[in-house]
Z-matrix of the N, CA and C atoms (Angstrom, degrees):
N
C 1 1.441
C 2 1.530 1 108.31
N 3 1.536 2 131.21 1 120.38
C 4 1.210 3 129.55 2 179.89
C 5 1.571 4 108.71 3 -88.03
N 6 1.186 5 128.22 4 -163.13
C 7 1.387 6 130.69 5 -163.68
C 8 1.106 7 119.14 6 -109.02
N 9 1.577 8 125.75 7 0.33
C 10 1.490 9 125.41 8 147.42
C 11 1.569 10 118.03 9 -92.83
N 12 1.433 11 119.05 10 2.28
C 13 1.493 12 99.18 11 160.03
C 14 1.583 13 131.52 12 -94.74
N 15 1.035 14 111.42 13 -164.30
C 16 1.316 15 118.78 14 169.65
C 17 1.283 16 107.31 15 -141.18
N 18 1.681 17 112.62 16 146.26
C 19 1.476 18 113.38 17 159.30
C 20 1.870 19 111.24 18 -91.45
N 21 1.672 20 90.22 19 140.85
C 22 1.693 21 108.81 20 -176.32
C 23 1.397 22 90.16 21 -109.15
N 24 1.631 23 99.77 22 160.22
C 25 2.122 24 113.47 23 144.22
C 26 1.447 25 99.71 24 -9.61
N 27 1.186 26 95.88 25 -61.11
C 28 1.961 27 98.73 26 -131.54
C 29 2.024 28 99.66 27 -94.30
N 30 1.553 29 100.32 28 -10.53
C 31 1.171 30 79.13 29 176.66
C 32 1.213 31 89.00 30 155.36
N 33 1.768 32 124.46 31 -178.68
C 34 1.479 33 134.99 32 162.20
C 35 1.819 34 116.11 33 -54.41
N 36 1.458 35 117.95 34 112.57
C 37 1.706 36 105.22 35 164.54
C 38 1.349 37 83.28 36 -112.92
N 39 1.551 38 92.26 37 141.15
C 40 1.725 39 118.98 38 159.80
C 41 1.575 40 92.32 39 -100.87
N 42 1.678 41 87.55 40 130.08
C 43 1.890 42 124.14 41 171.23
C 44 1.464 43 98.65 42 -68.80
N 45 1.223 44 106.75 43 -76.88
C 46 1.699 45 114.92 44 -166.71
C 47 1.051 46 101.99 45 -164.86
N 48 1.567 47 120.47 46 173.37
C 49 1.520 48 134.65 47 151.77
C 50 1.494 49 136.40 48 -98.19
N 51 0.853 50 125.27 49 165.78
C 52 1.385 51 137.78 50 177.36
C 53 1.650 52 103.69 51 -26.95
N 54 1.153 53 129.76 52 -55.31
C 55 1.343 54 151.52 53 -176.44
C 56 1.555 55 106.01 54 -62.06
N 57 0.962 56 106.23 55 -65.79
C 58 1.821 57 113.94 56 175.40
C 59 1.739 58 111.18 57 -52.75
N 60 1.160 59 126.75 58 -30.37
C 61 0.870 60 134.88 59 -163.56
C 62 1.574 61 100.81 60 -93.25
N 63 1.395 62 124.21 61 -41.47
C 64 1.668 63 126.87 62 -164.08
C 65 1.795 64 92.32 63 -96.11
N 66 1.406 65 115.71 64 -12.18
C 67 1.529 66 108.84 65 172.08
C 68 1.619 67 108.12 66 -80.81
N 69 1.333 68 112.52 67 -30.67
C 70 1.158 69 108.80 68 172.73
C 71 1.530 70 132.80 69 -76.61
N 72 1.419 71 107.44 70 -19.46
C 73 1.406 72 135.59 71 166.77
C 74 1.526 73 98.90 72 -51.88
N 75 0.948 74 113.31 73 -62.72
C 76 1.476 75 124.57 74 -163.25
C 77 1.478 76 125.51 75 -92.27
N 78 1.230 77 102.62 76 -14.62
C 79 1.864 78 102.76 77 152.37
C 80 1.428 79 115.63 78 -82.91
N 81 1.270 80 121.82 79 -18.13
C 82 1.537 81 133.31 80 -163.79
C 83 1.877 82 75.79 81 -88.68
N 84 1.069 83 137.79 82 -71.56
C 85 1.230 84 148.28 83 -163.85
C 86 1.694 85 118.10 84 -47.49
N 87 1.417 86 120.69 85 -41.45
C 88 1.018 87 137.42 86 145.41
C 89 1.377 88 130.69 87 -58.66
N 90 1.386 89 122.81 88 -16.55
C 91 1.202 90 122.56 89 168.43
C 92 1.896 91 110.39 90 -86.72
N 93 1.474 92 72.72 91 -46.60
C 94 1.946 93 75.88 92 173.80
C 95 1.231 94 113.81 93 -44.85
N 96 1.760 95 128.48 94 -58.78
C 97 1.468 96 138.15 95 179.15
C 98 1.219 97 113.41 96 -53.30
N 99 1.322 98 124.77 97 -29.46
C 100 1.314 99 135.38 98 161.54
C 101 1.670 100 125.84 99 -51.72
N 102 1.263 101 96.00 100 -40.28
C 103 1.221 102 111.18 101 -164.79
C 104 2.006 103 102.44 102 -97.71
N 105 1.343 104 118.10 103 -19.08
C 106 1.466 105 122.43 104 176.97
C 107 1.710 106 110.69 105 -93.96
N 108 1.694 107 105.20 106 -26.18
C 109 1.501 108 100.54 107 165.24
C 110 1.602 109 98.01 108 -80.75
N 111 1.256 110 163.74 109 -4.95
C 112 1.263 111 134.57 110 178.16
C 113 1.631 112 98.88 111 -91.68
N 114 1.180 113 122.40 112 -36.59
C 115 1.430 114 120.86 113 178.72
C 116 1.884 115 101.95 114 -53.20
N 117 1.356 116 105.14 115 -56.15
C 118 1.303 117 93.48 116 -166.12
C 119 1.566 118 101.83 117 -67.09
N 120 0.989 119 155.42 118 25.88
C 121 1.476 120 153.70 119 -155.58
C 122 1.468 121 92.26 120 -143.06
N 123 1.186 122 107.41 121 -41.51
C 124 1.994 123 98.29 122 177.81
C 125 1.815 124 97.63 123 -74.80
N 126 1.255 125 122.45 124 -48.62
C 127 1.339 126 126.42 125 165.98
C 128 1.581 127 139.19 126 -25.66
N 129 1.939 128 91.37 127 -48.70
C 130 1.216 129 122.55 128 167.39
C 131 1.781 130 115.65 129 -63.96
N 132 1.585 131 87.22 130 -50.53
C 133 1.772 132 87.49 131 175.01
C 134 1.615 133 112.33 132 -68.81
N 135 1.253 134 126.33 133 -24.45
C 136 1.721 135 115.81 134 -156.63
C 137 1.452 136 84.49 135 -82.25
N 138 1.880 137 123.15 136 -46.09
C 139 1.540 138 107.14 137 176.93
C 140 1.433 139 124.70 138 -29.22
N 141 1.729 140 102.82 139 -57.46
C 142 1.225 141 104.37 140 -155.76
C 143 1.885 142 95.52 141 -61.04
N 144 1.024 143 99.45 142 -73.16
C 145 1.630 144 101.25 143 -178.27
C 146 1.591 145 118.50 144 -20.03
N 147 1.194 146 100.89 145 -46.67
C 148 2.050 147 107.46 146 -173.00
C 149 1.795 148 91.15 147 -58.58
N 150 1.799 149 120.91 148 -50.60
C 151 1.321 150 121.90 149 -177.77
C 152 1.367 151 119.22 150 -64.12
N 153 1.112 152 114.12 151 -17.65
C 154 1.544 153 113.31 152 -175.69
C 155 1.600 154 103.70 153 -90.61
N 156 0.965 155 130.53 154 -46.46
C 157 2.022 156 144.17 155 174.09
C 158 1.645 157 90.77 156 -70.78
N 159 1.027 158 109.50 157 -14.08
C 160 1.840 159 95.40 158 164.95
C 161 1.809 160 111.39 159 -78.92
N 162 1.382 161 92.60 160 -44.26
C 163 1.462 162 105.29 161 -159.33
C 164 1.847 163 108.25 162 -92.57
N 165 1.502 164 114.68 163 13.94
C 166 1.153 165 117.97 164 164.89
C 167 1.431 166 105.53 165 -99.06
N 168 1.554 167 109.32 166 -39.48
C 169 1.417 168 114.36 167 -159.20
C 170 1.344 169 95.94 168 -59.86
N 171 1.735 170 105.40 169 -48.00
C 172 1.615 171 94.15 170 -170.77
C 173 1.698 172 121.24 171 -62.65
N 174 1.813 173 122.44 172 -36.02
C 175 0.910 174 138.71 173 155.37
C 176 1.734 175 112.62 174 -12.82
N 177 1.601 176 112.63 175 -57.29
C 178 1.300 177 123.94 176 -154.06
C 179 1.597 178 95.11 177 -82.91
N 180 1.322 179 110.16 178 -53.51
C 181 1.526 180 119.96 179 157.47
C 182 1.916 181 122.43 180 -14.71
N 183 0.950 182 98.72 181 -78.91
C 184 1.413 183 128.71 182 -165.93
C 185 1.806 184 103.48 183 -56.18
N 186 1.854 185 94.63 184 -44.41
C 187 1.480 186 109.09 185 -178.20
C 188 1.415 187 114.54 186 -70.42
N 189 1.566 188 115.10 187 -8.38
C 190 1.658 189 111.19 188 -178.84
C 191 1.618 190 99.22 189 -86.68
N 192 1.305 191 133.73 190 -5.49
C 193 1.400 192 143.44 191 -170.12
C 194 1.907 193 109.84 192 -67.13
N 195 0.854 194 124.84 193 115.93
C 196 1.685 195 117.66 194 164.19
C 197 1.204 196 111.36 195 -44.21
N 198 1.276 197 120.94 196 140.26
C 199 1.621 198 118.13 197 161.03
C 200 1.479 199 135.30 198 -37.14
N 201 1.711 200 117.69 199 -26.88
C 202 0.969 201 122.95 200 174.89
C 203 1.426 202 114.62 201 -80.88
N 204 1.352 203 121.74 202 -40.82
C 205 1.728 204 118.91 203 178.28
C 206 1.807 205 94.07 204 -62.77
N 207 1.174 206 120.21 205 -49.61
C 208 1.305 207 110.36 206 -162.43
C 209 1.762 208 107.05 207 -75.27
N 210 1.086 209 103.99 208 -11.95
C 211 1.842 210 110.10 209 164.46
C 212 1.585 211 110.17 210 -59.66
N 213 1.750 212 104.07 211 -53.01
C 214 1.433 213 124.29 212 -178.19
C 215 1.823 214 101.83 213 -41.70
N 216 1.416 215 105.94 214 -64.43
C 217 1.937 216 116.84 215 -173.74
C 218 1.600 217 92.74 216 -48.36
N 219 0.965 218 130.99 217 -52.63
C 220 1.598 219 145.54 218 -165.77
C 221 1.745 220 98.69 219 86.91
N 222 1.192 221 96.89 220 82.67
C 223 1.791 222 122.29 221 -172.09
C 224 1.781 223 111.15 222 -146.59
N 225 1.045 224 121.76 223 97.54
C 226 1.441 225 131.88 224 173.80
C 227 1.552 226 92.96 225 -48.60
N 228 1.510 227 102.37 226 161.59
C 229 1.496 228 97.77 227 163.84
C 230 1.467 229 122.30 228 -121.76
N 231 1.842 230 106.97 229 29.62
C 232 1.600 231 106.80 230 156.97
C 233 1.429 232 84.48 231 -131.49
N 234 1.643 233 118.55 232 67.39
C 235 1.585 234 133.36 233 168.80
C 236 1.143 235 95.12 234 -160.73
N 237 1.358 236 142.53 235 32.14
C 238 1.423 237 132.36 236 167.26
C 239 1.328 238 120.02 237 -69.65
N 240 1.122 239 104.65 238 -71.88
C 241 1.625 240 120.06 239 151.68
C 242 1.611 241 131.04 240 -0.06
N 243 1.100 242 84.02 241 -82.84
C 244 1.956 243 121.08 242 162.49
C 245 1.612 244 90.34 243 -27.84
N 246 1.937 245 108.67 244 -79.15
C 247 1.141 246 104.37 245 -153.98
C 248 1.500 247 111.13 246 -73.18
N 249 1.562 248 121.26 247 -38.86
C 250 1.567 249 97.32 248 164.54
C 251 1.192 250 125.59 249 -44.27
N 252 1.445 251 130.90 250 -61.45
C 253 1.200 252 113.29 251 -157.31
C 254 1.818 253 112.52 252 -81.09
N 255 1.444 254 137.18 253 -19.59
C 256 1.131 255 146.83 254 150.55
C 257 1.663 256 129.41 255 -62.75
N 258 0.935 257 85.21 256 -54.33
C 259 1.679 258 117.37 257 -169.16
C 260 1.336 259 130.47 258 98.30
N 261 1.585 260 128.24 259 166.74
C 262 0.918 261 124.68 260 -142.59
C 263 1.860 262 104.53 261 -72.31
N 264 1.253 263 113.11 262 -43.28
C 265 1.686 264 104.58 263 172.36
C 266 1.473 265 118.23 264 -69.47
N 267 1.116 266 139.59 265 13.69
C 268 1.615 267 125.85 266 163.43
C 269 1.004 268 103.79 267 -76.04
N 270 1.794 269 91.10 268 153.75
C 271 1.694 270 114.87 269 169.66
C 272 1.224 271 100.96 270 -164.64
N 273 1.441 272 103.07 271 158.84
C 274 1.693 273 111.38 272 -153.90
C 275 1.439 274 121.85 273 -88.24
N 276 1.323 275 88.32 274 2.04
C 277 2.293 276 101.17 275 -148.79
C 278 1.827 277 71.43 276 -88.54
């Protein structure tokens, strides 16, 4: 008798083997990974969102500014945008 059976009434039943057992390991295991990449992907999305409602608020911010204070930052004011979410020295060239 090896160490995945059992003795019954009626006689020896073999459960499974070594194999049955590490296949099952590993679909159970794959579901889990399955299931921690979608969390991190809902995770991934709530970041982005929390960063984006950051970068309007400041947007809306910036836009109550006169042209001249926002001359002062050295910030155009159809570059607000731009410079929140980049910052104020990027450029694309």
């Amino acid at each position: 008798m090896d160490h995945y059976s059992t003795q019954s009434i009626n006689g020896t039943v073999k459960l499974s083997n070594a194999r049955d057992r590490s296949n099952r390991y590993i679909a159970s295991s794959v579901g889990t990974n399955l299931v921690k990449r979608c969390w991190q992907d809902v995770r991934r999305f709530w970041a982005y969102l929390r960063r984006e409602r950051r970068i309007r608020k400041a947007a809306v911010q910036l836009a109550q500014f006169d042209d001249r204070l926002l001359r002062d930052m050295g910030i155009d004011q159809c570059r607000i945008e731009r410079a929140v979410r980049y910052g104020r020295d990027y450029h694309d060239g």
